[in-house]
C-alpha positions as CSV (number, residue, x, y, z in Angstrom):
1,X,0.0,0.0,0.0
2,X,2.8,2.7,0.8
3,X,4.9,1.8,-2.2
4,X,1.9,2.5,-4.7
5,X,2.9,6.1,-4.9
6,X,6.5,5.6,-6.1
7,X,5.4,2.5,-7.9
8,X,3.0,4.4,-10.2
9,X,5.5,7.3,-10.4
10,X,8.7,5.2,-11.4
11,X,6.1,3.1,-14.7
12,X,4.9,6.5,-15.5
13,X,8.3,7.8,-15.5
14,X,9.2,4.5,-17.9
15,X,6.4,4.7,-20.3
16,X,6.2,8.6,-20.8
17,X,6.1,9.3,-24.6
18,X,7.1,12.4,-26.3
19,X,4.2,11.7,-28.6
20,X,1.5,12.7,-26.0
21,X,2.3,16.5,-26.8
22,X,0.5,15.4,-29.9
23,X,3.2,18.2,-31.7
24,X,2.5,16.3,-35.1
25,X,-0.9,16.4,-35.1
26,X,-1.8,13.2,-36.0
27,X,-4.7,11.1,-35.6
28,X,-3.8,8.7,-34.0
29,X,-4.3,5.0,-31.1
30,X,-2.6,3.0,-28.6
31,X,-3.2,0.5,-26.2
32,X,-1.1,-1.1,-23.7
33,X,-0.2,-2.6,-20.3
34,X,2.4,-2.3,-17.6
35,X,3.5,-4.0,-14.9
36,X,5.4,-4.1,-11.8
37,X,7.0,-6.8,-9.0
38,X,9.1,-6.3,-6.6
39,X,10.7,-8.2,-3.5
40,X,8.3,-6.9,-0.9
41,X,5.8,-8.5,-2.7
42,X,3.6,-5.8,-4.5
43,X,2.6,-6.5,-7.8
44,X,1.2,-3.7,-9.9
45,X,-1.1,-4.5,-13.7
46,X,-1.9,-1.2,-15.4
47,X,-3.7,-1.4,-18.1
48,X,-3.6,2.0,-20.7
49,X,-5.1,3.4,-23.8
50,X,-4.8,6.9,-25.8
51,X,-6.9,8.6,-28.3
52,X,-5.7,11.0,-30.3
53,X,-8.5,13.2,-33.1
54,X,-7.4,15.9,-35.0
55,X,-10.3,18.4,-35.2
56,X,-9.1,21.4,-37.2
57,X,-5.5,21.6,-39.4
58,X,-3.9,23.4,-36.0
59,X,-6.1,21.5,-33.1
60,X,-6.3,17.8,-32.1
61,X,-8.2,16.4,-28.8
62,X,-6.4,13.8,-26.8
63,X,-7.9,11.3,-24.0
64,X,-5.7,8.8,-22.1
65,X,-7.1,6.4,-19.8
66,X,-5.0,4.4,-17.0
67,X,-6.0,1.9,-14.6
68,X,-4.0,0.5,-12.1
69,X,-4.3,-2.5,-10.3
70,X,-2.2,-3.3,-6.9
71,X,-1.6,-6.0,-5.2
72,X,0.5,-6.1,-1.7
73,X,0.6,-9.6,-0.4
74,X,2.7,-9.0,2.3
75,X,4.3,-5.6,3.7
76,X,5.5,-6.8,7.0
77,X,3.7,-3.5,9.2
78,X,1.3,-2.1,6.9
79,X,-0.3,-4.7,5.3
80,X,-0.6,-6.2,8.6
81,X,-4.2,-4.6,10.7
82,X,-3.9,-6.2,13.5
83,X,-0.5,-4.4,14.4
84,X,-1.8,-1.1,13.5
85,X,-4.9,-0.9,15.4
86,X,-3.1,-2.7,18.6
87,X,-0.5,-0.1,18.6
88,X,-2.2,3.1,16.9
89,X,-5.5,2.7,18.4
90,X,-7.3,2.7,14.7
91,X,-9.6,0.5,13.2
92,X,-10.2,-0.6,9.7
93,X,-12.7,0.3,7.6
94,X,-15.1,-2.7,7.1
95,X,-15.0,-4.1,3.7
96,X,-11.7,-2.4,2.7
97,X,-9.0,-4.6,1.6
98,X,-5.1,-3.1,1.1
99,X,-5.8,-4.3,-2.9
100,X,-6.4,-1.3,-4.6
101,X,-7.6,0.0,-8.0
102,X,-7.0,3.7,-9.4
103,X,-8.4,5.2,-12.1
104,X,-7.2,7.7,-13.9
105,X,-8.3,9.5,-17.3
106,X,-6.6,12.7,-18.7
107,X,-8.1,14.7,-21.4
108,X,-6.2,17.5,-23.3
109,X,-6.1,19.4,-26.3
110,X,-3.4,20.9,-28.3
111,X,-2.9,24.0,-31.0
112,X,0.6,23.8,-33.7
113,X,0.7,26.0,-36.1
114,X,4.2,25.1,-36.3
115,X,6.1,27.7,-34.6
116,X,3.9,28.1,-31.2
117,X,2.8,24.8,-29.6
118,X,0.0,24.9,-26.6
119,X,-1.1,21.7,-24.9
120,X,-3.8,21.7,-22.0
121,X,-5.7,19.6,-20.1
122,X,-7.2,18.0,-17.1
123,X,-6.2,14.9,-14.9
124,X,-8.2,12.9,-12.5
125,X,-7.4,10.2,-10.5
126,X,-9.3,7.8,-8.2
127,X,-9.0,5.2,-5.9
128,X,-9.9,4.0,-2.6
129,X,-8.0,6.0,-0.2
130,X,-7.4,8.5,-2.3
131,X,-8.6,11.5,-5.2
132,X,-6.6,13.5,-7.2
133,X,-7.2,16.4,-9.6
134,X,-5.1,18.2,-11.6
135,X,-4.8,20.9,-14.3
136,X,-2.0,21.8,-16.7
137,X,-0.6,23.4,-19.8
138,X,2.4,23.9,-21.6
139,X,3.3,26.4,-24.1
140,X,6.6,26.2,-26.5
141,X,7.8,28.9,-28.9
142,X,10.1,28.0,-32.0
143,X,12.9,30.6,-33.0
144,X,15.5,30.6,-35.6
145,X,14.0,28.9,-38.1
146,X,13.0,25.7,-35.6
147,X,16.9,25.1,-34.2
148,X,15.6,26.8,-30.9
149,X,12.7,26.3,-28.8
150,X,11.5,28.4,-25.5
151,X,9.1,26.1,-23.4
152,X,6.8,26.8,-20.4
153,X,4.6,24.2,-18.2
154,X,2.6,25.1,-15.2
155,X,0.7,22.2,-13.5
156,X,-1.6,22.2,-10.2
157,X,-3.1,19.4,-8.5
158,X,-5.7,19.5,-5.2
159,X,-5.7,16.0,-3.9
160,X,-7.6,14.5,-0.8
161,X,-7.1,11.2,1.4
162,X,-9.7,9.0,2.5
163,X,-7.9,6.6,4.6
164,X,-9.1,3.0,4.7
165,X,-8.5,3.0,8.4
166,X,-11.0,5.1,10.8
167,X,-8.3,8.3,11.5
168,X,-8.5,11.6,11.6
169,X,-5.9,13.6,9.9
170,X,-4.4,16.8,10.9
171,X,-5.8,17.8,6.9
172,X,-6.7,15.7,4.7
173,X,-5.4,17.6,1.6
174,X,-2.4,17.8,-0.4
175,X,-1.8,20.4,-2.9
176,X,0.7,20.7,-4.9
177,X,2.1,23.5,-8.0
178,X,5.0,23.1,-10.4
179,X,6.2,25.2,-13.3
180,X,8.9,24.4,-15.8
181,X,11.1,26.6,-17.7
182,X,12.9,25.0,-20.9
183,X,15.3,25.6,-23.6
184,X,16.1,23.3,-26.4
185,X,18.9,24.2,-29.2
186,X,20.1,22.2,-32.0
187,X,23.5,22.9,-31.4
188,X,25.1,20.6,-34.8
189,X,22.4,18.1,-37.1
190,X,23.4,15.3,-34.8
191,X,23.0,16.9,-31.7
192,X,20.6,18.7,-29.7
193,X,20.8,20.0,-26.4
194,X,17.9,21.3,-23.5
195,X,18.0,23.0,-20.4
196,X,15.4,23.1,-17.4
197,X,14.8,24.6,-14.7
198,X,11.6,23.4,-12.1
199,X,10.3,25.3,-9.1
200,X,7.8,23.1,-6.7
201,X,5.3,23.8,-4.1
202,X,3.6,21.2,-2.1
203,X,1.1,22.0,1.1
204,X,-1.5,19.8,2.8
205,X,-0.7,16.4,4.3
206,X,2.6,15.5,3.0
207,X,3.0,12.2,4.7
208,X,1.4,9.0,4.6
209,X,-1.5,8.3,6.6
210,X,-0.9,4.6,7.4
211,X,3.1,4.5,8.5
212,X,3.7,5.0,12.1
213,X,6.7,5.0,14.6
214,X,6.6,2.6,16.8
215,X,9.3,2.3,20.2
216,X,10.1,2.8,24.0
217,X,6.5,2.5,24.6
218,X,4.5,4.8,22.1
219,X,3.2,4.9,18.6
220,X,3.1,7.7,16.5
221,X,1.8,8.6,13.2
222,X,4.2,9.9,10.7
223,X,4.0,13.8,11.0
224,X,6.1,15.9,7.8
225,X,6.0,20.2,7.8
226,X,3.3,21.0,5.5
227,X,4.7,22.5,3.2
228,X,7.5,22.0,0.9
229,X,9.7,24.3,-1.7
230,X,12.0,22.4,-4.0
231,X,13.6,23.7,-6.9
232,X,15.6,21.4,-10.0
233,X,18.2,21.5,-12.7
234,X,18.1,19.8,-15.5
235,X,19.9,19.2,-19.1
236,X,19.2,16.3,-21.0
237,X,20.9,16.0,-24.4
238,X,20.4,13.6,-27.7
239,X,23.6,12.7,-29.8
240,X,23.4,11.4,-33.2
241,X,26.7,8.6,-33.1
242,X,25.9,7.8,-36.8
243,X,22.8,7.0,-39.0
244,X,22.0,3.9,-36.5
245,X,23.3,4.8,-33.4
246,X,22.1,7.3,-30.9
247,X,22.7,8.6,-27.7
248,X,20.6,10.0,-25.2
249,X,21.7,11.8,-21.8
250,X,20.6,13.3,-18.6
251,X,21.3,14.9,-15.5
252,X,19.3,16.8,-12.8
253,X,19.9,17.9,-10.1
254,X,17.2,18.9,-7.4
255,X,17.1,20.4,-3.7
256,X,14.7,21.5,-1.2
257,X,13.8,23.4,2.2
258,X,14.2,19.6,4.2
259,X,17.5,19.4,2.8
260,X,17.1,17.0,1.0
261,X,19.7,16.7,-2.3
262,X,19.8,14.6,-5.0
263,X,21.8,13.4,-8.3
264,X,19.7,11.7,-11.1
265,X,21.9,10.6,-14.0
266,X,20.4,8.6,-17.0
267,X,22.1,7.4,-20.3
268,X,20.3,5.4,-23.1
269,X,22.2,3.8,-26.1
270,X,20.1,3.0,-29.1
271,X,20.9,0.9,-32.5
272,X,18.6,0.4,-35.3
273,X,19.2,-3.0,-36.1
274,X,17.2,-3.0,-39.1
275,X,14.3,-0.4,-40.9
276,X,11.6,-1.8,-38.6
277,X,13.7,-2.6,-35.3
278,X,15.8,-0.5,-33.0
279,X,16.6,-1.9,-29.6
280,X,19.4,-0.6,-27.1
281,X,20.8,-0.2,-23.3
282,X,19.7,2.2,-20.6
283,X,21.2,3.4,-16.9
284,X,19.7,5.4,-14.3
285,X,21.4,6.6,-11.2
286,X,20.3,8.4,-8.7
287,X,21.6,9.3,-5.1
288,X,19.8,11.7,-2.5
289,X,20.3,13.0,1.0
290,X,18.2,12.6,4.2
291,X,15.6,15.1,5.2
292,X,16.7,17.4,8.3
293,X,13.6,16.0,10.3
294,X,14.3,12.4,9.7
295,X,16.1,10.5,12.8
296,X,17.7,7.1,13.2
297,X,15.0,4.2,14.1
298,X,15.2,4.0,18.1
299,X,16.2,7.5,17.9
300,X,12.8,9.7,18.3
301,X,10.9,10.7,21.7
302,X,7.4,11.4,22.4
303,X,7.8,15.4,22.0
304,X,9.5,15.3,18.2
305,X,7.8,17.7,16.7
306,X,8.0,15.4,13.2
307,X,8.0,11.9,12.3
308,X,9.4,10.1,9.7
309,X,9.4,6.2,9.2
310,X,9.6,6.5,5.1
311,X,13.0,5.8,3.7
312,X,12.1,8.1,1.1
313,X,12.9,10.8,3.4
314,X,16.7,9.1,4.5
315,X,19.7,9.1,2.1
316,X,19.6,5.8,0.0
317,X,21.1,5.4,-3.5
318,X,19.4,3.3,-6.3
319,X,20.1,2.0,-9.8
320,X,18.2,1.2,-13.2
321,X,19.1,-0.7,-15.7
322,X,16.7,-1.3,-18.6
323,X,16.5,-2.4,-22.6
324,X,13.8,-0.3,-24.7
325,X,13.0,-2.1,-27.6
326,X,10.7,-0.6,-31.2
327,X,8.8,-2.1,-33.9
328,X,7.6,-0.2,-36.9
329,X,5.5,-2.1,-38.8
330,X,5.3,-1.5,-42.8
331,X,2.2,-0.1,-42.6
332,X,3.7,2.7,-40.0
333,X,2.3,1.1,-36.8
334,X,4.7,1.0,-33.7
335,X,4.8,-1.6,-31.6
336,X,7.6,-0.3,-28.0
337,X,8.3,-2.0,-25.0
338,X,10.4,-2.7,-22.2
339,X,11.8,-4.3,-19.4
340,X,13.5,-2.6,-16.4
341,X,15.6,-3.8,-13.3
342,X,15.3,-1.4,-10.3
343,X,18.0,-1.6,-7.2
344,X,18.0,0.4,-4.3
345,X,20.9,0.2,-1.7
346,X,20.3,-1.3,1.7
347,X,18.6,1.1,4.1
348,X,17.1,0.5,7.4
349,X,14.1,1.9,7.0
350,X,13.1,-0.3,4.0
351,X,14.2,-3.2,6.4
352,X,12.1,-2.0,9.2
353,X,9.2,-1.5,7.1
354,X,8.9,-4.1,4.4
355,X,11.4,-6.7,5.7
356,X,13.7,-6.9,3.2
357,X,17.4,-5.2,2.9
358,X,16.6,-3.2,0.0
359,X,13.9,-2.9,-2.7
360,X,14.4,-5.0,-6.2
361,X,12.0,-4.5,-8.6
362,X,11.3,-5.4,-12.3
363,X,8.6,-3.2,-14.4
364,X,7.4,-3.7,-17.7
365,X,5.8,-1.8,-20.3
366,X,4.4,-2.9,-23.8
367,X,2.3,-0.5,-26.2
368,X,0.9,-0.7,-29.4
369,X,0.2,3.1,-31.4
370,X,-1.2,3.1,-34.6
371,X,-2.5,6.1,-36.6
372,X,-6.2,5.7,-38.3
């Protein structure tokens, strides 16, 4: 149940597409499925399907469509509901299972003329503990004759939780803003370079409703600041090795006011083995530090302003390693998947919490996009 979050966020973060700007314009379908497993013994199905309708020569209407489907068998604490009403003093809500289904559409609609891009839209998410809505839009300008391009994205999200257990939170909302600044030069033919820069803003309830604390005698929830300023750095850059070998690169950089710092490197090789098939090698690192509220387990006492169980919020390191693979069919269908290894280093918190030294995982993705 508390991985679902980072689960969701690490397949999205797989299986974005470029192609859901819509910049071409193009009517166009897909459908596909994800999947995630790891070592604590969640499993996560999510199903997904896109429509894409051109309306006008310069407008086309978009609609995505996600479900996900979780599945924690056993997370030694809280999966376990028994231990968290003896020591918390909550109770369960009848009928609700830790299993959980989220739904969540998107619609959006995007404007190319060919030198000014707009994309906007709506997102809504829904499951059993939990309801999110967000609204964005993202604006890019092309200069000198298309080898530049100045982008904007602002995004805002109002969430609520509905915990499955009977508790009454401090607030039950989360809010969160973001706005990105970009821009993207072609420095030579074979090589292109961008720049970002990201400002966040979260407030609300920032923590998770169902981990707890648990030592010397008490139990207590996990309690975060409620709000939370973080700002990132980003350049990400694609390099053309020769007409079937490319190179793609990244690196951000990102800090916030609970000091936490982090390193996020990514590098993905691609070959096109043939016309129809290209296939390659990608690496993620990435490496944070520990929040200034966070304290060793055994560590906290009664009057601690702040709680913090999560390992999210201690330094840990982690590494991915994946292979992309794309089919383009004769008729100009595309067939992509992938298959990714996830590693994080041993951490306590993970240990105390899930009962294993470290997370290992292994996500999937497979999509099929045709135009019509």
């Amino acid at each position: 149940m508390s991985l679902k979050y980072f689960i969701w966020m690490m397949i999205s973060l797989v299986a974005l597409e470029i192609s859901s700007l819509a910049s071409s314009l193009k009517d166009s379908m897909s459908f596909g499925i994800n999947s995630y497993s790891d070592n604590a013994d969640v499993q996560v199905y999510s199903p997904t399907f896109s429509l894409f309708k051109k309306v006008s020569h310069q407008w086309m209407l978009g609609f995505k469509m996600r479900i996900d489907t979780i599945t924690a068998a056993s997370i030694s604490n809280g999966a376990n509901s028994q231990r968290v009403d003896a020591v918390t003093g909550a109770s369960r809500a009848e009928g609700v299972l830790f299993d959980d289904v989220r739904y969540a559409p998107t619609l959006m609609a995007t404007y190319d003329d060919g030198k000014n891009m707009l994309s906007f839209g709506a997102y809504y998410s829904k499951e059993a503990d939990y309801t999110g809505r967000a609204v964005f839009v993202n604006y890019v300008r092309q200069l000198n004759e298309q080898n530049t391009a100045l982008g904007i994205g602002i995004s805002q999200s109002s969430d609520y939780w509905y915990p499955v257990f009977d508790r009454e939170l401090p607030r039950d909302d989360r809010k969160e803003g973001k706005i990105d600044l970009s821009l993207n030069q072609l420095i030579t033919p074979g090589f292109s370079l961008q720049g970002v820069f990201s400002y966040m803003y979260s407030e609300g309830f920032l923590s998770s409703p169902y981990h707890y604390v648990l030592q010397d005698g008490f139990a207590k929830f996990e309690n975060y600041p409620q709000t939370r300023t973080g700002k990132a750095f980003a350049f990400k850059g694609v390099y053309l090795l020769n007409p079937d070998n490319a190179m793609n690169f990244s690196y951000r950089y990102y800090t916030d006011d609970w000091d936490i710092k982090s390193h996020t490197v990514n590098i993905e090789e691609l070959h096109d083995f043939s016309s129809h098939f290209t296939s390659g090698l990608r690496l993620r690192y990435y490496t944070q530090t520990k929040s200034n509220f966070v304290k060793a387990l055994g560590s906290y006492s009664v009057n601690d302003p702040y709680f913090a169980i999560d390992y999210r919020m201690s330094a840990f390191d982690s590494y991915t390693i994946g292979l992309p693979f794309i089919y383009k069919t004769s008729k100009g269908d595309k067939v992509t998947a992938s298959i990714d290894y996830y590693q994080t280093s041993k951490n306590d918190y993970i240990k105390n919490w899930y009962g294993v030294d470290s997370i290992k995982a292994v996500f999937t993705t497979l999509t099929y996009e045709f135009e019509y």
